[in-house]
C-alpha positions in Angstrom: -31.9 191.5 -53.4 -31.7 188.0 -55.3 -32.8 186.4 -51.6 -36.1 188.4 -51.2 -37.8 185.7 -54.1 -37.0 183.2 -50.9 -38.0 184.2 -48.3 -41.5 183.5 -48.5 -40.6 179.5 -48.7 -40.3 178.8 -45.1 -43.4 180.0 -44.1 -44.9 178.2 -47.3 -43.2 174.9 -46.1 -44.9 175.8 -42.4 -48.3 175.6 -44.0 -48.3 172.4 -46.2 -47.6 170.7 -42.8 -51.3 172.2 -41.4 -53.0 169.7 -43.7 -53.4 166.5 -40.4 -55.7 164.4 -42.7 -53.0 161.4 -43.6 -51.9 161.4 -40.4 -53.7 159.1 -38.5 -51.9 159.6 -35.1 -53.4 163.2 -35.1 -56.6 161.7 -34.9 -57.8 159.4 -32.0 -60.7 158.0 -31.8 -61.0 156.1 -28.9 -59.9 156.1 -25.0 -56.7 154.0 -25.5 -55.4 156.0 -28.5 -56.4 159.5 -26.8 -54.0 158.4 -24.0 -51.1 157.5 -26.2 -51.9 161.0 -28.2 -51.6 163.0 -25.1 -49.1 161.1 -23.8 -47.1 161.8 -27.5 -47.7 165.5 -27.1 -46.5 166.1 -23.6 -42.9 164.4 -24.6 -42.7 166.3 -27.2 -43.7 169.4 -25.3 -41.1 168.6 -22.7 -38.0 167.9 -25.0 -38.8 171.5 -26.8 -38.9 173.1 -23.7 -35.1 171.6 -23.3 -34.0 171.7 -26.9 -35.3 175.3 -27.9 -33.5 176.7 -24.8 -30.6 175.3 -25.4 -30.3 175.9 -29.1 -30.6 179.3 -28.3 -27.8 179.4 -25.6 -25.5 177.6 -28.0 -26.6 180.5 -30.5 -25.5 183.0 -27.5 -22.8 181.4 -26.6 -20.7 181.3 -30.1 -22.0 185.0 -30.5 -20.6 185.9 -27.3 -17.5 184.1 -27.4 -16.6 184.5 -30.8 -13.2 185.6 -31.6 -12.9 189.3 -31.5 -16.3 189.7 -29.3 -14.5 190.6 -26.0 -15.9 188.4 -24.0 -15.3 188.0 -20.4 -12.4 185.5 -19.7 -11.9 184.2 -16.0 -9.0 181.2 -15.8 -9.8 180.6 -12.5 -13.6 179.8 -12.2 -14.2 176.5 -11.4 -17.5 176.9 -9.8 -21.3 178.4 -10.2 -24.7 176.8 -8.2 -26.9 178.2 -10.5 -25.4 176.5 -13.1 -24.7 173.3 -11.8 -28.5 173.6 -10.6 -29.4 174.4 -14.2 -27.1 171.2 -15.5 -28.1 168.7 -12.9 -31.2 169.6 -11.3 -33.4 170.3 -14.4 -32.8 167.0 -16.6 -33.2 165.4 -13.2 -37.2 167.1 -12.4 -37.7 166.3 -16.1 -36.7 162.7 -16.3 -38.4 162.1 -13.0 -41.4 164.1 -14.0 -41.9 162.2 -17.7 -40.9 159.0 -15.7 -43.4 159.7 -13.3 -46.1 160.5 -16.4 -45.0 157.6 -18.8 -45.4 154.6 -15.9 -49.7 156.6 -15.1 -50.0 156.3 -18.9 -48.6 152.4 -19.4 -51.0 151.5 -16.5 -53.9 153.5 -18.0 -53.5 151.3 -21.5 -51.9 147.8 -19.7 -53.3 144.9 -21.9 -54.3 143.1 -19.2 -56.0 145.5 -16.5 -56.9 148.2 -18.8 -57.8 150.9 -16.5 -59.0 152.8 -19.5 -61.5 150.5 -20.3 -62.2 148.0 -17.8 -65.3 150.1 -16.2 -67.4 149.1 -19.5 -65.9 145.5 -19.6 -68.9 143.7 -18.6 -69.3 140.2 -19.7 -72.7 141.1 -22.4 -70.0 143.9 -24.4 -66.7 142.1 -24.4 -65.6 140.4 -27.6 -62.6 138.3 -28.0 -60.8 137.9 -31.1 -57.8 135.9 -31.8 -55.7 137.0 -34.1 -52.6 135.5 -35.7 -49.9 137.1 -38.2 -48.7 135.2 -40.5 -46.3 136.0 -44.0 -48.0 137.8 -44.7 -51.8 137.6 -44.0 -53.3 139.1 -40.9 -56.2 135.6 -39.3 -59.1 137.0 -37.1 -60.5 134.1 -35.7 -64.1 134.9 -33.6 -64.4 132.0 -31.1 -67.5 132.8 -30.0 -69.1 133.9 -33.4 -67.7 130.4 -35.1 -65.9 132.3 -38.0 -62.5 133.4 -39.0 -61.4 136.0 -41.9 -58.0 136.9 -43.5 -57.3 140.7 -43.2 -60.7 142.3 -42.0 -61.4 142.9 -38.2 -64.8 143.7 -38.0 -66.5 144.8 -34.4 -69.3 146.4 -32.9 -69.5 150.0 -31.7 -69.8 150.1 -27.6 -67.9 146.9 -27.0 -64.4 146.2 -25.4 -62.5 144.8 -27.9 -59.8 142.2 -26.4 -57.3 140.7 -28.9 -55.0 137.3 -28.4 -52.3 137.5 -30.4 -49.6 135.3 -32.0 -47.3 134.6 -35.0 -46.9 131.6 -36.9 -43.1 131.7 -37.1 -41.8 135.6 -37.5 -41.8 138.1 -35.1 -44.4 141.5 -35.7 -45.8 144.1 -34.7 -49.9 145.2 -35.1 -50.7 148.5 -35.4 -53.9 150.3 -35.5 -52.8 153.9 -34.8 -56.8 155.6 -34.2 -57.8 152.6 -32.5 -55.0 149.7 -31.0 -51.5 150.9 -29.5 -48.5 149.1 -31.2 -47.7 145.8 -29.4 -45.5 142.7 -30.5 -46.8 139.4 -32.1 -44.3 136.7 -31.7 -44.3 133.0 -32.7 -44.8 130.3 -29.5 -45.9 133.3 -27.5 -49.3 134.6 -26.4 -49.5 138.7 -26.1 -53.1 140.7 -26.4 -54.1 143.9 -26.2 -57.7 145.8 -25.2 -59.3 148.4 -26.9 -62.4 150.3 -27.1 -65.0 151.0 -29.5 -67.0 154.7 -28.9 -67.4 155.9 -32.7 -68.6 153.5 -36.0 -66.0 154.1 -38.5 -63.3 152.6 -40.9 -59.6 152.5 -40.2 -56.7 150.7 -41.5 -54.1 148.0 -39.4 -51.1 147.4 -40.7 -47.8 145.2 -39.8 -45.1 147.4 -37.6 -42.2 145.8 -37.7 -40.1 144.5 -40.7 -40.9 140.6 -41.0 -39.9 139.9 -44.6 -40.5 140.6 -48.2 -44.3 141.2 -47.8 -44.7 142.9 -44.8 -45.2 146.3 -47.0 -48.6 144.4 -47.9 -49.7 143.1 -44.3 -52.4 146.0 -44.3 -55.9 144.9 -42.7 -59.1 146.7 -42.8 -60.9 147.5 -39.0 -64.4 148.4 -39.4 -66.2 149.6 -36.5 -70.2 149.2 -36.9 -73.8 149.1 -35.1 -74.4 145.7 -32.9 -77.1 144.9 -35.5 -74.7 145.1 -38.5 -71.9 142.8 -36.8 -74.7 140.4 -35.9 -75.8 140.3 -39.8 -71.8 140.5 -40.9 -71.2 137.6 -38.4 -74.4 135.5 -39.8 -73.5 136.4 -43.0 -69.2 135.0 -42.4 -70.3 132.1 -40.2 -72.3 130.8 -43.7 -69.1 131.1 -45.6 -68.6 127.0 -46.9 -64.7 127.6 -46.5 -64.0 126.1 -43.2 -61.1 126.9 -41.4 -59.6 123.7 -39.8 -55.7 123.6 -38.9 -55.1 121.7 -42.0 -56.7 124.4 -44.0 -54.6 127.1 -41.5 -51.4 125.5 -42.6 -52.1 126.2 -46.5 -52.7 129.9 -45.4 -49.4 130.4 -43.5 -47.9 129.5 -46.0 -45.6 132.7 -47.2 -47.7 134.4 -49.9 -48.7 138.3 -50.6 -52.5 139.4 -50.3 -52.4 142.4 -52.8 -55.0 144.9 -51.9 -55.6 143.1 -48.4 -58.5 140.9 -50.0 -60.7 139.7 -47.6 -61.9 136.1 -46.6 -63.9 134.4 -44.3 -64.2 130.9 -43.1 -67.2 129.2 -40.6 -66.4 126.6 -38.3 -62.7 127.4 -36.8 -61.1 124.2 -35.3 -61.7 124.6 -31.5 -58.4 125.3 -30.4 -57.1 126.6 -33.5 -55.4 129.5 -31.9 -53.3 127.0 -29.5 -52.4 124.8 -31.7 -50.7 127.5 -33.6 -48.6 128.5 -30.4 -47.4 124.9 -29.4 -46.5 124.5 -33.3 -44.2 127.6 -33.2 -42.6 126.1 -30.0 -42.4 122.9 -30.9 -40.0 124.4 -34.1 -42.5 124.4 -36.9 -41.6 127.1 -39.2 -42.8 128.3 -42.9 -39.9 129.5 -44.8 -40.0 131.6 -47.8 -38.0 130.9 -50.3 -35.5 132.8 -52.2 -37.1 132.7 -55.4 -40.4 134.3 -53.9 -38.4 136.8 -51.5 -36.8 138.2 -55.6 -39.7 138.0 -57.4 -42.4 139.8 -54.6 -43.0 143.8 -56.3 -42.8 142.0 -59.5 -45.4 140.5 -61.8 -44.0 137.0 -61.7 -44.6 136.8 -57.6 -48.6 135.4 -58.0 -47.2 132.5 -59.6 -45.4 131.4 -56.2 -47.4 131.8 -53.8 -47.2 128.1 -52.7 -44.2 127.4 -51.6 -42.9 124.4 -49.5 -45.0 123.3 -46.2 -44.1 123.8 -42.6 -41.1 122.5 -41.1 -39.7 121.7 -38.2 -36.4 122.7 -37.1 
């Protein structure tokens, strides 16, 4: 039979999926992204245990009920428990029981309580970073180590990681999959998020939500290392004779691509740098891109417009 060639494609389409290495959800590697996995796989479980069932009774039922099948025909029933105990009380046990699950898992990973990590948040291992999206350059500023960098996040294994997060004038979303849960970055607000660092190791951030032209590029390394290595990284940034004062901020927010997420790193942060960028946003300072940039960014004529006009106010 011509189909017999075929039928060995399904199960070869099964196996290509076994391959997990590109998928980074698959692989947690801390406390906070271990919850969200679990939590991911028991929703999943739970909707197949609905959908499979009931694929299989629609299967039945068109079987059954097919024209010329026989099947039994009552006009007058109107009424069955078990069925209306299948059709009600069911969806009603599994919404309650997911609901139930979902609210244990959001206050297990809550930003600001953490009950995941808040038994190892003492003050000697916390580290506070504050980051701030522009378009479309990801700023780490380290308050506390005197340095800032553009695209490269950089912190210590065994520390609680606690990020302050804003935009300069788009909406976003950052995104860590193995390490930080997706949470929003918006302009003239303050968010953050908590995470933990157990295993040294280099992972890749990346913008989540659609905020223009270049968010394709918005991609920023994460390197988790040993305490000794972020002290010499930190020494090593904090020497850096770029200085990052909100004058210097303002040329950087300005909407420009970073192809291949190049990294740099500024020393002396202007004390309060992170503020200032929230009261801009809601006092109406924007950064628009321009039309010209918006057409030309995938194409070899957008590196010569990457300075486009300053911030204004609305």
């Amino acid at each position: 039979m011509r189909l017999k060639p075929h039928l060995t494609l399904p199960p070869l389409l099964a196996l290509a999926a076994c391959s997990t290495g590109d998928y980074r959800l698959f692989h947690p590697m801390n406390m906070v992204a271990t919850q969200e996995w679990h939590a991911t796989l028991v929703d999943v479980v739970v909707m197949l245990l609905i959908i499979v069932p009931v694929l299989l009774a629609v299967g039945i039922f068109i079987w059954r009920y097919r024209k010329g099948a026989n099947g039994a025909y009552d006009p007058h029933w109107s009424h069955n428990t078990v069925l209306e105990f299948l059709v009600w009380g069911i969806p009603f046990l599994v919404v309650a029981g997911l609901g139930y699950y979902s609210v244990k898992t959001i206050y297990a990973v809550e930003p600001y309580n953490p009950g995941l990590t808040q038994a190892k948040a003492g003050p000697q291992n916390v580290l506070t970073v504050d980051v701030i999206a522009t378009d479309w350059q990801w700023v780490f500023v380290y308050p506390q180590q005197h340095l800032a960098t553009i695209d490269e996040l950089v912190v210590p294994q065994g520390s609680v990681v606690r990020l302050r997060l804003t935009s300069t004038s788009v909406s976003n979303d950052i995104f860590v999959p193995q390490l930080v849960t997706m949470i929003a970055v918006m302009p003239g607000m303050r968010t953050m998020t908590t995470f933990d660092t157990p295993k040294l190791g280099d992972y890749t951030g990346f913008a989540a939500d659609f905020s223009g032209a270049g968010f394709s590029w918005m991609q920023f390394a994460t390197h988790i290392v040993t305490p000794d290595d972020f002290t010499a990284w930190a020494q090593k940034a904090a020497a850096s004779p770029n200085q990052l004062s909100y004058a210097a901020f303002q040329k950087i927010a300005q909407p420009q691509v970073n192809e291949g997420a190049k990294v740099s790193y500024f020393s002396d942060p202007e004390p309060g740098l992170f503020e200032k960028v929230v009261a801009a946003a809601q006092a109406g300072v924007v950064y628009p891109v321009s039309d010209e940039l918006s057409k030309s960014i995938g194409s070899n004529e957008h590196a010569k417009l990457v300075t486009p006009p300053g911030p204004n106010v609305k």
